[in-house]
C-alpha positions as CSV (number, residue, x, y, z in Angstrom):
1,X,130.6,46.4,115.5
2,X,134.4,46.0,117.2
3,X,134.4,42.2,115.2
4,X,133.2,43.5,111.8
5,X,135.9,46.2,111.8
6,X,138.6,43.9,113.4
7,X,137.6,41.5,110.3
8,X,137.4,44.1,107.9
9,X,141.0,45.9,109.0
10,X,142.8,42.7,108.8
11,X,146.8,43.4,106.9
12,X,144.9,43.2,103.4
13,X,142.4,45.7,104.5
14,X,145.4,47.6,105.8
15,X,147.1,47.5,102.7
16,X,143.6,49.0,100.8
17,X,143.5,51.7,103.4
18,X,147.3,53.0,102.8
19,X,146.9,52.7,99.2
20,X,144.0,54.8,99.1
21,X,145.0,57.3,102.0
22,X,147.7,57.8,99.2
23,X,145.2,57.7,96.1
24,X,141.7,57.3,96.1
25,X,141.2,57.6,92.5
26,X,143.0,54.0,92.0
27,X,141.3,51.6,90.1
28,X,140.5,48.6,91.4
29,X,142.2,46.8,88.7
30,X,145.4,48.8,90.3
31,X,144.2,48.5,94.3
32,X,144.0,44.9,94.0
33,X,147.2,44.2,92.1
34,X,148.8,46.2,95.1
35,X,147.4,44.6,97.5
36,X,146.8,41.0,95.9
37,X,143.4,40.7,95.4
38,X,141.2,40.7,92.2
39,X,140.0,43.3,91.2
40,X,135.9,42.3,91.8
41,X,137.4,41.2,95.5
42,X,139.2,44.7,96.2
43,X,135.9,46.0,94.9
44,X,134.2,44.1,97.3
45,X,136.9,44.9,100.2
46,X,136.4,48.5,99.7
47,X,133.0,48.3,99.7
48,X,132.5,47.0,103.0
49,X,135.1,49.1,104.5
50,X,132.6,52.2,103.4
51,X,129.6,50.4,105.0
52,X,131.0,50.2,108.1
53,X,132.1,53.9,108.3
54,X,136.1,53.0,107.9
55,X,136.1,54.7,104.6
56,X,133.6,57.9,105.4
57,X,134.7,60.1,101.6
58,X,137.3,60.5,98.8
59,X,138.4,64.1,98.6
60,X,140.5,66.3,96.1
61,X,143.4,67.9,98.2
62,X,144.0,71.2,97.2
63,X,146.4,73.9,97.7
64,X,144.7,77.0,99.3
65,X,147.6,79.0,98.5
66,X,147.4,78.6,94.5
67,X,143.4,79.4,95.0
68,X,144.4,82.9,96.3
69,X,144.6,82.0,100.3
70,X,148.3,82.4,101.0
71,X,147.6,82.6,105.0
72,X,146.4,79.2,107.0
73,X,145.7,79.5,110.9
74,X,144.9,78.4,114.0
75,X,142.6,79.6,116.2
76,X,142.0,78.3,119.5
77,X,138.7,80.2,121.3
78,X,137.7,79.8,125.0
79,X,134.3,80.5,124.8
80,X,131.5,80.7,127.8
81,X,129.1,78.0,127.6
82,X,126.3,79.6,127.2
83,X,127.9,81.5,123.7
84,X,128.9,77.8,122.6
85,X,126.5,77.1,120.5
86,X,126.4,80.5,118.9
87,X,129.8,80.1,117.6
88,X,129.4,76.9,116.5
89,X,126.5,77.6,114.6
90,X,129.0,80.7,113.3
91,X,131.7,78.2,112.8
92,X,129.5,75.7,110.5
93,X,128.7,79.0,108.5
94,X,132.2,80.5,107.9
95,X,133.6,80.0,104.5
96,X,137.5,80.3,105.6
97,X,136.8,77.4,108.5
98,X,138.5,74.8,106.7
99,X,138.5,72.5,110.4
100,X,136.3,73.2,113.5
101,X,137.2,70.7,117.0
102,X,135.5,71.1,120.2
103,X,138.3,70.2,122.6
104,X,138.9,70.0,126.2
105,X,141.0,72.2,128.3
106,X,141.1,75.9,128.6
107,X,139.8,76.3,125.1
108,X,136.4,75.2,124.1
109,X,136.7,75.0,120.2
110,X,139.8,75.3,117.8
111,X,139.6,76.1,114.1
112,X,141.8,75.9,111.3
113,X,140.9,78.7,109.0
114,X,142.4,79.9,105.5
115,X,142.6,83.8,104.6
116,X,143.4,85.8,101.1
117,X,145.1,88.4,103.4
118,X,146.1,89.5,106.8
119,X,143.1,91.8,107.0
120,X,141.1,89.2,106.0
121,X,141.9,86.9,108.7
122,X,141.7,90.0,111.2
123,X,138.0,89.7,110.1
124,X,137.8,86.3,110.7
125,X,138.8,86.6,114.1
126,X,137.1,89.6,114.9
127,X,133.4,87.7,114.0
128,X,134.8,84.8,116.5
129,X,136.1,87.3,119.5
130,X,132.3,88.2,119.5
131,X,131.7,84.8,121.4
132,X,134.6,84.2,123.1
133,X,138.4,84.9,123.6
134,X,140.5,83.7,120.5
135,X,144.5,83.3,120.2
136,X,145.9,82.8,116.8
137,X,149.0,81.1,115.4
138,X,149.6,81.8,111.7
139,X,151.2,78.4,110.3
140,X,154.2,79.3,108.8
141,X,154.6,76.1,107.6
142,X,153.7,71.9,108.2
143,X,156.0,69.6,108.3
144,X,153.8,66.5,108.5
145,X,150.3,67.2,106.8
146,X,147.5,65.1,106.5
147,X,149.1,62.0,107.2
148,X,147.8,58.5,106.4
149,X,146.4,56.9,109.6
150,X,148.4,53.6,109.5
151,X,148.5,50.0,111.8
152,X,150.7,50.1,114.4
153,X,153.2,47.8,114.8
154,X,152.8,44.8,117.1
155,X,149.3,44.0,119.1
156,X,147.0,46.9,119.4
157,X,145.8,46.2,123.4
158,X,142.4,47.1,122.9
159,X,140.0,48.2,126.7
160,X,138.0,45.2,127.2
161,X,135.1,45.2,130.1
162,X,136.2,43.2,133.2
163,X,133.7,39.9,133.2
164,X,132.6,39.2,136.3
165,X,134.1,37.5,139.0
166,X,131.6,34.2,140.5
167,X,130.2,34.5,143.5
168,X,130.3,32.3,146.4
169,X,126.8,31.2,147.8
């Protein structure tokens, strides 16, 4: 699978990528004159890059705070193992859980969540203290959000398997 993605994210298929990180309602009459292709080739290009995975949806971004949720946080829960899989079921339920990450560390899961008030979100963290120990962090703002995952410049040194050394004998 490493060779069809390298082939598929060559600087053309980078190109596709940043123009649709930026807007995924293009046309492909419009991707491909961006990224100089036809438009049946950046069809094509696209395509692929959703078969293999590369391109997994195409989302509307909205603003929570215009929808009535003026409050975004953080909360980062270290939870007993044994209650994991309670709160994650929780978690997968929860309607202002806009992001859910089991992480490592002293924290088991963190969760971005969105709130219509600061009672609501004591709520919120209230149903997930019943599984574990949360700390929250109210984002007062976000400088860089939802960036565009981009290539990075020069090689990309990729962990390849040591081949084995011959043997005398």
């Amino acid at each position: 699978m490493a060779f069809r993605t390298e082939s598929l994210v060559d600087a053309v298929g980078w190109r596709i990528l940043a123009a649709l990180q930026a807007d995924a309602r293009l046309s492909f009459s419009e991707l491909g004159r961006r990224v100089g292709l036809s438009p049946p080739a950046a069809a094509e290009r696209v395509r692929r890059l959703e078969d293999a995975g590369i391109i997994r949806a195409y989302r509307a971004e909205v603003d929570p705070e215009k929808l009535g949720f003026p409050l975004t946080a953080i909360i980062r829960l270290s939870v007993a193992e044994q209650h994991f899989a309670r709160l994650k079921a929780l978690v997968l339920q929860l309607p202002e859980v806009l992001e859910g990450h089991h992480v490592t560390g002293a924290d088991s899961l963190v969760v971005k969540v969105t709130a219509t008030s600061v009672g609501h979100l004591e709520r919120v963290i209230e149903q997930l203290g019943r599984y574990g120990t949360p700390t929250t962090s109210i984002i007062l703002s976000s400088p860089v959000s939802l960036r565009a995952i981009q290539a990075l410049p020069g090689p990309v040194v990729q962990a390849r398997t040591p081949k084995a050394r011959p043997t005398d004998g």
